[in-house]
Biotite code that builds the C-alpha atoms (Angstrom):
import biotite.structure as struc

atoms = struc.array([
    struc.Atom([27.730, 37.814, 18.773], chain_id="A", res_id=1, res_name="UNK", atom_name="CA", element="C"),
    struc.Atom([28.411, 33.972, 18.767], chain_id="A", res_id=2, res_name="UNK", atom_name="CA", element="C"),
    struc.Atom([25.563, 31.303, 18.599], chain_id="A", res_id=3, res_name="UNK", atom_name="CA", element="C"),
    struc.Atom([26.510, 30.586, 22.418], chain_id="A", res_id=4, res_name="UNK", atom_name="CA", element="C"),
    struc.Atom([25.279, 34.109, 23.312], chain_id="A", res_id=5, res_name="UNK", atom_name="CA", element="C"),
    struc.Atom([22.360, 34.701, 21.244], chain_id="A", res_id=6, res_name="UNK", atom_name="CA", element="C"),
    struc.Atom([20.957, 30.885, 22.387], chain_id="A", res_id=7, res_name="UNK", atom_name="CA", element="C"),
    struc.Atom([21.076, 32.304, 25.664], chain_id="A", res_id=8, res_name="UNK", atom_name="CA", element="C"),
    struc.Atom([24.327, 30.032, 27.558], chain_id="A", res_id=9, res_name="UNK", atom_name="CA", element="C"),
    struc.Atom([25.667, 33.724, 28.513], chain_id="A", res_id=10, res_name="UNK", atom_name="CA", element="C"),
    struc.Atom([23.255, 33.891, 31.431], chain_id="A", res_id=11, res_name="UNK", atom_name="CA", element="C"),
    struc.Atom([24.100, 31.711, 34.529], chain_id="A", res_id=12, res_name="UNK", atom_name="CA", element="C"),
    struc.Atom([20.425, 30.736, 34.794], chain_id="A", res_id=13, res_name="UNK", atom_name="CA", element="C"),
    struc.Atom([19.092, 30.330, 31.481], chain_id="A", res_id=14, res_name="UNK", atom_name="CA", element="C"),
    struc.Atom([18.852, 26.391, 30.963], chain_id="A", res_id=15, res_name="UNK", atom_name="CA", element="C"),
    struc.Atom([21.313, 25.404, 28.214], chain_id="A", res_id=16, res_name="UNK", atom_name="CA", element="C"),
    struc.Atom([20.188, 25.778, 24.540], chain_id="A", res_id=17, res_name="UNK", atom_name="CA", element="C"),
    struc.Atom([19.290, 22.474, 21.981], chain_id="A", res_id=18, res_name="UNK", atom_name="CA", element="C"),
    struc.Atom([21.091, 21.704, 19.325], chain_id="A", res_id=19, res_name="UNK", atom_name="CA", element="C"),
    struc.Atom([18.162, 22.588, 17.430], chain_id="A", res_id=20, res_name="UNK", atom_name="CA", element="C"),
    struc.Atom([17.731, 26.142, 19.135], chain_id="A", res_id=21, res_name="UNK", atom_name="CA", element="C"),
    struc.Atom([21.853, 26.521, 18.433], chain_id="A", res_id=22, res_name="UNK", atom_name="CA", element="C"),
    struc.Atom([21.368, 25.157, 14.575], chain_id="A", res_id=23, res_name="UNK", atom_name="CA", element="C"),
    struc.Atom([18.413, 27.897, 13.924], chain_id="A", res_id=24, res_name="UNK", atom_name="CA", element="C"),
    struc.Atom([20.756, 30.868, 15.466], chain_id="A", res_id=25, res_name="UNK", atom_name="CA", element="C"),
    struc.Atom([23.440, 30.042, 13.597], chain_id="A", res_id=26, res_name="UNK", atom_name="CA", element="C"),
    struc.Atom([21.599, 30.294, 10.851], chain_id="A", res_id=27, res_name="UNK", atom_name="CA", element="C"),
    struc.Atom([22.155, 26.627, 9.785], chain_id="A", res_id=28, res_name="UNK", atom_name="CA", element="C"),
    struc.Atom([18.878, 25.473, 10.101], chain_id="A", res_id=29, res_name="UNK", atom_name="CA", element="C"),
    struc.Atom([15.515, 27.336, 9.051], chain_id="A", res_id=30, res_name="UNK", atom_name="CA", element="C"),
    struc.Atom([12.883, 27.708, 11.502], chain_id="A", res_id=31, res_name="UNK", atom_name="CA", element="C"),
    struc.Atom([9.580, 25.554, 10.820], chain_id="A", res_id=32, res_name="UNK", atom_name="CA", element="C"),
    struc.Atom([6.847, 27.696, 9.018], chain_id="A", res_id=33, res_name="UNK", atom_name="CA", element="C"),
    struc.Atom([4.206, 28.256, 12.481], chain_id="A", res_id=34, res_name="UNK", atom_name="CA", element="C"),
    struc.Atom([4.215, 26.982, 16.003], chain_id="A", res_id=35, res_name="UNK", atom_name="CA", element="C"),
    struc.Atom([3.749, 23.603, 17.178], chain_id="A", res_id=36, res_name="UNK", atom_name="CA", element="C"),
    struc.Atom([4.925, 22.565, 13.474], chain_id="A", res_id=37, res_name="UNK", atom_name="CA", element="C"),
    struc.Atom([7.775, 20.332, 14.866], chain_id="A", res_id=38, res_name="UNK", atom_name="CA", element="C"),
    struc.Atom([5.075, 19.079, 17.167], chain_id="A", res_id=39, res_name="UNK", atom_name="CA", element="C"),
    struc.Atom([2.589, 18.132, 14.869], chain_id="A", res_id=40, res_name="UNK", atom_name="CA", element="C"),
    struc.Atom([5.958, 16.580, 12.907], chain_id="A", res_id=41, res_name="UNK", atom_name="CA", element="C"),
    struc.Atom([7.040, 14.697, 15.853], chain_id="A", res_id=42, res_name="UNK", atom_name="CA", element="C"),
    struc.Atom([3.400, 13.036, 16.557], chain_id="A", res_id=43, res_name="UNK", atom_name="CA", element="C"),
    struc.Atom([3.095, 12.073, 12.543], chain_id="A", res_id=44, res_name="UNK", atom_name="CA", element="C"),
    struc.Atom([6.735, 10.625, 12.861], chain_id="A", res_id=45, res_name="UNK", atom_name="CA", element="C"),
    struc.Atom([6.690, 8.943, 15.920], chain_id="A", res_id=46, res_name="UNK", atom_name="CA", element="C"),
    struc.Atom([2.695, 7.973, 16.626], chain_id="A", res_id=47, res_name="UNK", atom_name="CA", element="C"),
    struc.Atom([0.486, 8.371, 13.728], chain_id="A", res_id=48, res_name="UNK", atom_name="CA", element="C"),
    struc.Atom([2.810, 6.848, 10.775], chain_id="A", res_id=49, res_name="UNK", atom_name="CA", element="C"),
    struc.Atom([4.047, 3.825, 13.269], chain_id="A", res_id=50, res_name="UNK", atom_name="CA", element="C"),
    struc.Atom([0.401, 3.072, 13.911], chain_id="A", res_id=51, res_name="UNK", atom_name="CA", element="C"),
    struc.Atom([-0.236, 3.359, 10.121], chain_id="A", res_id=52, res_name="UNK", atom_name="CA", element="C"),
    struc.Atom([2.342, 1.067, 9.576], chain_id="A", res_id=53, res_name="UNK", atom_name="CA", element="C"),
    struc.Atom([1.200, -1.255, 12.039], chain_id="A", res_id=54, res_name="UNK", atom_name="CA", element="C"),
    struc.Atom([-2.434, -1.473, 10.377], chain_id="A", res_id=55, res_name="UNK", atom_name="CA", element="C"),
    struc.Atom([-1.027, -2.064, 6.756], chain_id="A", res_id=56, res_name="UNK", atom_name="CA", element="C"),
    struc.Atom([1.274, -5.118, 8.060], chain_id="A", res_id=57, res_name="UNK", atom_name="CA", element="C"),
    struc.Atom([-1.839, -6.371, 9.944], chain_id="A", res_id=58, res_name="UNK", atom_name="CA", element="C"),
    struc.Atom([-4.239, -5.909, 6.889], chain_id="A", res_id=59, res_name="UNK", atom_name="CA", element="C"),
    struc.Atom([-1.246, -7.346, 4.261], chain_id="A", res_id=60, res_name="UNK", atom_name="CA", element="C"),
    struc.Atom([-1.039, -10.838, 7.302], chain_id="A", res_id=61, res_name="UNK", atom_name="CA", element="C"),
    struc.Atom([-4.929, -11.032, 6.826], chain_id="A", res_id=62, res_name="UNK", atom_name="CA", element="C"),
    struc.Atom([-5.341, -10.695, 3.056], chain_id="A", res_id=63, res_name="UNK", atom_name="CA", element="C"),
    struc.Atom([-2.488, -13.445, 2.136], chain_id="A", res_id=64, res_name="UNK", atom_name="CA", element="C"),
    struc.Atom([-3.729, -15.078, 5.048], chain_id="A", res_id=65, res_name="UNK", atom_name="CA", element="C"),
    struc.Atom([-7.641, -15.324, 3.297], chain_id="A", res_id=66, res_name="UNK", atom_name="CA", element="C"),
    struc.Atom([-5.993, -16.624, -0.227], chain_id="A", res_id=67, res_name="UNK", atom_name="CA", element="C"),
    struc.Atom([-3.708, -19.220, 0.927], chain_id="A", res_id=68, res_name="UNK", atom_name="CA", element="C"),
    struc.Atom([-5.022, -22.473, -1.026], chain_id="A", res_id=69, res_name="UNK", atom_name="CA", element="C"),
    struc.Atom([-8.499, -20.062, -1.966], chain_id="A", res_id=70, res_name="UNK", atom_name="CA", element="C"),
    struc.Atom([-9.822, -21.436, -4.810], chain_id="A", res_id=71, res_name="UNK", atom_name="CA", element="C"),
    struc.Atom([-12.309, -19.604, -7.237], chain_id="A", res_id=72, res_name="UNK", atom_name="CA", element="C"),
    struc.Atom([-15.949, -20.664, -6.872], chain_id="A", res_id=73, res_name="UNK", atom_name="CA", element="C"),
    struc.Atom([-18.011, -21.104, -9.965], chain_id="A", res_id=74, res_name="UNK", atom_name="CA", element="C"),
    struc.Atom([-18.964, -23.400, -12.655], chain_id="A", res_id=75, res_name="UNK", atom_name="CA", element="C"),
    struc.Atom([-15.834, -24.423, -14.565], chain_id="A", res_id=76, res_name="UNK", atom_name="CA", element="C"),
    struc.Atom([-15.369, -24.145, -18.462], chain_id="A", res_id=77, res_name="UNK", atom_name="CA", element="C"),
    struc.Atom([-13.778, -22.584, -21.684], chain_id="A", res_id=78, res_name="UNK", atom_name="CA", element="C"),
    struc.Atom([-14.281, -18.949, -22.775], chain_id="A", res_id=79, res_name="UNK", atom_name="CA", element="C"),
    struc.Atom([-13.869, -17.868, -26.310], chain_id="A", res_id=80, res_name="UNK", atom_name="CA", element="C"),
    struc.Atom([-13.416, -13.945, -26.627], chain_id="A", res_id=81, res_name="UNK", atom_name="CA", element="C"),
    struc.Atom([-15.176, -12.676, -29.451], chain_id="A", res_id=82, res_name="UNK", atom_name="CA", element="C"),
    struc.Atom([-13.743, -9.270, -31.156], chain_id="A", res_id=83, res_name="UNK", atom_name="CA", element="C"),
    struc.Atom([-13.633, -5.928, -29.647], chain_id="A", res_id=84, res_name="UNK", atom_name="CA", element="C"),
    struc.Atom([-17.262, -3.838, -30.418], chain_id="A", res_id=85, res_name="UNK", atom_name="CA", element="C"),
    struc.Atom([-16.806, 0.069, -29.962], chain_id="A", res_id=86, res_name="UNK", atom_name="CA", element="C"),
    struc.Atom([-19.536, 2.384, -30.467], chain_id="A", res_id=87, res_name="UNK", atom_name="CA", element="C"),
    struc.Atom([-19.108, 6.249, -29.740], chain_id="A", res_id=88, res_name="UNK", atom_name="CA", element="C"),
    struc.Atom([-15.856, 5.214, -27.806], chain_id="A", res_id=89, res_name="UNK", atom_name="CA", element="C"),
    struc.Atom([-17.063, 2.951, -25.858], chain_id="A", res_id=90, res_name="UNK", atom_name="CA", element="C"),
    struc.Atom([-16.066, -0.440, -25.744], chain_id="A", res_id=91, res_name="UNK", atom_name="CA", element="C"),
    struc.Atom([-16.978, -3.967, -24.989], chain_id="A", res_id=92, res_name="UNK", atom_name="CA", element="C"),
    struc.Atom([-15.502, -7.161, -24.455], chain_id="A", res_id=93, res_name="UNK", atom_name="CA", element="C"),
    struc.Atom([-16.703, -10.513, -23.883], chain_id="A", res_id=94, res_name="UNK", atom_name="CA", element="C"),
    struc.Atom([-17.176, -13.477, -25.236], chain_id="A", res_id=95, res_name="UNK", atom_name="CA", element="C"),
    struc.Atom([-18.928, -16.615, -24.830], chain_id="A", res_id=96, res_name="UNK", atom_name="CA", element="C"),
    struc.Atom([-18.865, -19.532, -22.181], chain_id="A", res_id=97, res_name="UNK", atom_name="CA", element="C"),
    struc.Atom([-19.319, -23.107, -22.237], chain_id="A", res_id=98, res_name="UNK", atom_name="CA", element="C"),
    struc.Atom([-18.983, -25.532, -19.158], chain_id="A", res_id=99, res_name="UNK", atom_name="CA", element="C"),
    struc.Atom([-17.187, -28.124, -18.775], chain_id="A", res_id=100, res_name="UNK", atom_name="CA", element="C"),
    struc.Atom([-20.308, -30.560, -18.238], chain_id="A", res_id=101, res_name="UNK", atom_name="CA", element="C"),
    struc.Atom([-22.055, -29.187, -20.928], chain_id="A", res_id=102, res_name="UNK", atom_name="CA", element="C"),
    struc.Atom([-24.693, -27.785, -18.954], chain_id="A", res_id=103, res_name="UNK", atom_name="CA", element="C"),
    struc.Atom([-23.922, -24.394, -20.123], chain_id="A", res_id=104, res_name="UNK", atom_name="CA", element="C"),
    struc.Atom([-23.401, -23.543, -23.875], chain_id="A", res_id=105, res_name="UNK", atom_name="CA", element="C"),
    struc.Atom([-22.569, -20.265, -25.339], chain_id="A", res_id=106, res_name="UNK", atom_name="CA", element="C"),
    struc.Atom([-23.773, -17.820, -22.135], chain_id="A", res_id=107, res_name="UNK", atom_name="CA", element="C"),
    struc.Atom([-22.609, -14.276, -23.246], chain_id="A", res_id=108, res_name="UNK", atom_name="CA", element="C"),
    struc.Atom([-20.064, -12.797, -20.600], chain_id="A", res_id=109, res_name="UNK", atom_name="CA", element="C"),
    struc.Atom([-17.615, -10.495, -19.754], chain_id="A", res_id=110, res_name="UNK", atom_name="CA", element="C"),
    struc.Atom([-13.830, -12.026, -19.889], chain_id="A", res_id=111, res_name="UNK", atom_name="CA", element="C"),
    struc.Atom([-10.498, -9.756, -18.949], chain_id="A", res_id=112, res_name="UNK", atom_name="CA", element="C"),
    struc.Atom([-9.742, -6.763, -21.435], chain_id="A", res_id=113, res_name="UNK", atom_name="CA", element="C"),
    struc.Atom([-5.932, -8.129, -22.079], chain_id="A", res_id=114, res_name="UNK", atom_name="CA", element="C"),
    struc.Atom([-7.614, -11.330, -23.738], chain_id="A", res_id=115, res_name="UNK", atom_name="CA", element="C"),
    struc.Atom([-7.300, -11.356, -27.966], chain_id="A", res_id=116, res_name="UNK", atom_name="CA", element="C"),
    struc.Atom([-10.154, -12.661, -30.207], chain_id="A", res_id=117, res_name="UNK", atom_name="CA", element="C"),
    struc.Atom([-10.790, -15.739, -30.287], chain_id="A", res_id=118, res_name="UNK", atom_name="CA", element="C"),
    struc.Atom([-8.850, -16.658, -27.391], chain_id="A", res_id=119, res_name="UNK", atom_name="CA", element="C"),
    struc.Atom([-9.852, -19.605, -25.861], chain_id="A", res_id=120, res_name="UNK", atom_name="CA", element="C"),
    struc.Atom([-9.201, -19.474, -21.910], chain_id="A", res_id=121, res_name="UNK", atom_name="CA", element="C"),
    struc.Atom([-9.924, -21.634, -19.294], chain_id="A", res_id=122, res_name="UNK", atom_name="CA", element="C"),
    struc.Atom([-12.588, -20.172, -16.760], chain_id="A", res_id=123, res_name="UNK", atom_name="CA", element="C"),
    struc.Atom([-14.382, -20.059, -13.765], chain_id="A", res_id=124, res_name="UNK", atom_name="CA", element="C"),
    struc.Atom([-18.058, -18.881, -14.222], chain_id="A", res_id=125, res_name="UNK", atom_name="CA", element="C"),
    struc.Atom([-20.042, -17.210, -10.786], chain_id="A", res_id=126, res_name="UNK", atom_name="CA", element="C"),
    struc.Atom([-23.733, -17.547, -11.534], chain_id="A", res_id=127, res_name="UNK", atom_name="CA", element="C"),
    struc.Atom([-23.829, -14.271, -9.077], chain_id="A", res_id=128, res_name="UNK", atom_name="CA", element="C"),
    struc.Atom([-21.463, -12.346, -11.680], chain_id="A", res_id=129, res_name="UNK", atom_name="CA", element="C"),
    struc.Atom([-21.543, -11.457, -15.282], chain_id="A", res_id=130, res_name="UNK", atom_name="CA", element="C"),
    struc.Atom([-17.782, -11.888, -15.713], chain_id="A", res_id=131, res_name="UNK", atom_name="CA", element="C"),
    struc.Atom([-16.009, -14.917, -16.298], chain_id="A", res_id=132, res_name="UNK", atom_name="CA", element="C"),
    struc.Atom([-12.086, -15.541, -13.918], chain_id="A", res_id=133, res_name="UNK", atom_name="CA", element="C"),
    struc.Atom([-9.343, -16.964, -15.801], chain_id="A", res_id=134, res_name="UNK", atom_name="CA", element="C"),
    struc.Atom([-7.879, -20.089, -14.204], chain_id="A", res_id=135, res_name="UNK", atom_name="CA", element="C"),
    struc.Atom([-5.983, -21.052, -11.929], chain_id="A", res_id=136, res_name="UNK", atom_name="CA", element="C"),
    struc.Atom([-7.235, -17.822, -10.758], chain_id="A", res_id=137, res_name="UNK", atom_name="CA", element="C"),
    struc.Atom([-4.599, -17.282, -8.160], chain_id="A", res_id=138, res_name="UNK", atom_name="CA", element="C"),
    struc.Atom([-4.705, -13.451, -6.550], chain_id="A", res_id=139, res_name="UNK", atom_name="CA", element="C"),
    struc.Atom([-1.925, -11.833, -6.583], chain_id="A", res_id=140, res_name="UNK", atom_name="CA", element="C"),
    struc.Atom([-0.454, -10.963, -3.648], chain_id="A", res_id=141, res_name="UNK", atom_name="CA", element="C"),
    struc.Atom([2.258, -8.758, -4.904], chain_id="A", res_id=142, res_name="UNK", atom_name="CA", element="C"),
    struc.Atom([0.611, -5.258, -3.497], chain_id="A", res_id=143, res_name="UNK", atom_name="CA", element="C"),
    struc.Atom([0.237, -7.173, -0.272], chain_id="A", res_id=144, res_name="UNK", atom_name="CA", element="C"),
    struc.Atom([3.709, -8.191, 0.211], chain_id="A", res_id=145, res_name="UNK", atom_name="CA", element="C"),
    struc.Atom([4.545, -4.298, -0.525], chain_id="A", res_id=146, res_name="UNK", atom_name="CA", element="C"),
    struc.Atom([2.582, -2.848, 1.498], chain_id="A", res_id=147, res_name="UNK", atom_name="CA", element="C"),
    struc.Atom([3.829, -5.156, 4.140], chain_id="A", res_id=148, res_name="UNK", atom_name="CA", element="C"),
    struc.Atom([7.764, -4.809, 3.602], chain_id="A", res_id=149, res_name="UNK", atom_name="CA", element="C"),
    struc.Atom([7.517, -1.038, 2.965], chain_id="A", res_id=150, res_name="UNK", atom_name="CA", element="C"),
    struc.Atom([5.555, -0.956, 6.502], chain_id="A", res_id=151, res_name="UNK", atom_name="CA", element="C"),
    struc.Atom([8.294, -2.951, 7.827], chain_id="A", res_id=152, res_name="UNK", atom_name="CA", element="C"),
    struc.Atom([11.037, -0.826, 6.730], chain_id="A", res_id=153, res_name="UNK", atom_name="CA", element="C"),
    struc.Atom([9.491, 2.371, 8.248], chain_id="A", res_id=154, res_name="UNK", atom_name="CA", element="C"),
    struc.Atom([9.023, 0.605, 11.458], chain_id="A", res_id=155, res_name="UNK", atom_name="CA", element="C"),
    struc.Atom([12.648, -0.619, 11.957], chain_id="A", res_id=156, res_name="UNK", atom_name="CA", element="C"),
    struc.Atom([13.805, 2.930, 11.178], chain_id="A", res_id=157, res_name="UNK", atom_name="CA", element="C"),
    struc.Atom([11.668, 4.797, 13.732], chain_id="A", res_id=158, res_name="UNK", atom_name="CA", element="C"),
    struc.Atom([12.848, 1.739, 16.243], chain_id="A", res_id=159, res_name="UNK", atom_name="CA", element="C"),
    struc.Atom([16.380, 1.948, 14.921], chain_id="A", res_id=160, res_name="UNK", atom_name="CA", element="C"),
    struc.Atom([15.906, 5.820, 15.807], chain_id="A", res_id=161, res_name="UNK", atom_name="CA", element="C"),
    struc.Atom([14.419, 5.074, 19.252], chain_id="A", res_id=162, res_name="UNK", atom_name="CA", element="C"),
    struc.Atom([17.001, 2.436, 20.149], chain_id="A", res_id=163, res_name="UNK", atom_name="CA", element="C"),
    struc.Atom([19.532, 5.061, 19.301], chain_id="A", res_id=164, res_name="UNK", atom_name="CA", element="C"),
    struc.Atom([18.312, 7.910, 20.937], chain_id="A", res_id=165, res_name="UNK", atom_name="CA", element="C"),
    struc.Atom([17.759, 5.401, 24.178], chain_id="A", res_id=166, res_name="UNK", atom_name="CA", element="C"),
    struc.Atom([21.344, 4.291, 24.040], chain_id="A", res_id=167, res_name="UNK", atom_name="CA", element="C"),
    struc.Atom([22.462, 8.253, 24.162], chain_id="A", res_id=168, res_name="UNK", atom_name="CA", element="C"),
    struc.Atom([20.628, 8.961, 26.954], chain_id="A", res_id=169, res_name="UNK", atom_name="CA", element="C"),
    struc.Atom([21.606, 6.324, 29.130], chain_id="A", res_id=170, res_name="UNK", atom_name="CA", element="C"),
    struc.Atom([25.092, 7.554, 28.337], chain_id="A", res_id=171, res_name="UNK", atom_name="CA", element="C"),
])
């Protein structure tokens, strides 16, 4: 029996078969595990992942958006990262800070884990925090831009897909 006649085009009535339906009796293409699978498929393609998309491109705008020309807030000054102490595998780093107006000598803090000993690094100091921010303390808005372009990519390939489909049926 051909693929015609088992998708059901031998029948005057019957409507005619997808190319889908004529893929999975030819045997070319494997049925989807349970029912409503290509469904549930179709909405994550074309609805939920879209509106993902749409919400990381938003959230990527608004964080580069906040750290344009942010500057760190704190009491400036130099940190000098004193060695590495470990007990029972657990370690600390730190070091001391001093401000630049001299109104703070030698405050024990927490500096960045990369640092060396006896580093000296130039700081900003939060009262609010017990960790010292390396100037110029720019963020990094590498994960941002990511987020954002891998968003963007997604999005012009459903619309590509759309578009596409669009243009066939109009044909």
């Amino acid at each position: 029996m051909t693929a015609e006649k088992s998708a059901g085009r031998s029948r005057p009535n019957a409507p005619p078969a997808t190319a889908s339906q004529l893929a999975e009796a030819s045997g070319e293409l494997v049925a989807m595990s349970f029912p409503g699978a290509r469904r549930i498929a179709g909405w994550l393609f074309w609805v939920v992942f879209p509106v993902l998309c749409l919400g990381a491109v938003a959230l990527a705008v608004h964080n580069v958006a906040d750290h344009i020309g942010d500057r760190p807030t704190g009491i400036r000054g130099t940190f000098v990262v004193s060695p590495r102490t470990c007990v029972q595998g657990i370690c600390s780093f730190g070091g001391s800070f001093t401000s630049d107006d001299g109104s703070i000598k030698n405050l024990p803090l927490l500096g960045d884990p990369r640092w060396h000993s006896r580093d000296v690094h130039h700081v900003v100091y939060d009262p609010n925090s017990v960790e010292v921010t390396a100037l110029p303390g720019h963020w990094d808005p590498t994960p941002s831009v990511i987020a954002a372009l891998g968003a963007v990519t997604y999005l012009g390939l459903v619309g590509s897909l759309a578009l596409g489909a669009r243009r066939q049926r109009l044909r």
